[in-house]
C-alpha positions in Angstrom: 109.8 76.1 107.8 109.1 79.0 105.1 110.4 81.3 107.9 113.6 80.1 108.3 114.4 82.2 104.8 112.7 84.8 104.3 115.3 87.8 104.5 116.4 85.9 101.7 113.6 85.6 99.6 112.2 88.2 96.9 110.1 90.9 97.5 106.4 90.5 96.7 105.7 94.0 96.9 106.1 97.0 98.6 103.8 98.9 101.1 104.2 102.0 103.0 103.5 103.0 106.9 101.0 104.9 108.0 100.5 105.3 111.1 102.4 103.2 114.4 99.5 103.7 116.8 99.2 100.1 118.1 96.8 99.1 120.4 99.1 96.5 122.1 102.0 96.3 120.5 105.3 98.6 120.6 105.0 99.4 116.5 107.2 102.5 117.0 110.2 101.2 117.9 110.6 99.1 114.5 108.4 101.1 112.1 108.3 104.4 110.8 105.7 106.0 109.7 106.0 107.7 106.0 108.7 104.8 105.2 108.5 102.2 102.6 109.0 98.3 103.7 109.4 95.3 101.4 106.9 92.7 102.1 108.7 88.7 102.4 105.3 86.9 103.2 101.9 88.1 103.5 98.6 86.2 105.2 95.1 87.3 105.6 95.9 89.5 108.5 99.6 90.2 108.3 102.4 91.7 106.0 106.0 90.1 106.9 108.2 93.0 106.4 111.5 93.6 106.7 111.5 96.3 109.6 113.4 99.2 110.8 115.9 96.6 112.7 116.9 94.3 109.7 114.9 91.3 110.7 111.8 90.1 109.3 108.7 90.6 111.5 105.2 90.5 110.9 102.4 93.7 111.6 98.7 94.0 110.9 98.0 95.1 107.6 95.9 98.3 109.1 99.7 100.2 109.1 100.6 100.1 105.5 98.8 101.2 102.6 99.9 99.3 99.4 102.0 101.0 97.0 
């Protein structure tokens, strides 16, 4: 139940947006692209950021680029 905490977990790193063009999703509305976003957890596929809303949530790696 890892994601029960993690808003209050440290940082791993931080990565920035690139680009919001989703194919499927609605990535505008809580990402900005140009902006920096720390990363709580992070998969093969996915970062869990903290996002433009407070809350963690978790994107395709494809719109960040790792600082």
């Amino acid at each position: 139940m890892i994601h029960l905490n993690w808003a209050e977990r440290e940082t791993i790193k931080k990565v920035k947006c690139v680009h919001t063009n989703a194919k499927k999703y609605m990535v505008e509305n809580v990402l900005s692209p140009g902006k920096e976003y720390e990363v709580k957890n992070e998969t093969e596929e996915f970062y869990f950021v903290v996002d433009n809303r407070g809350k963690v949530s978790g994107f395709y790696k494809e719109y960040f680029e790792v600082m």
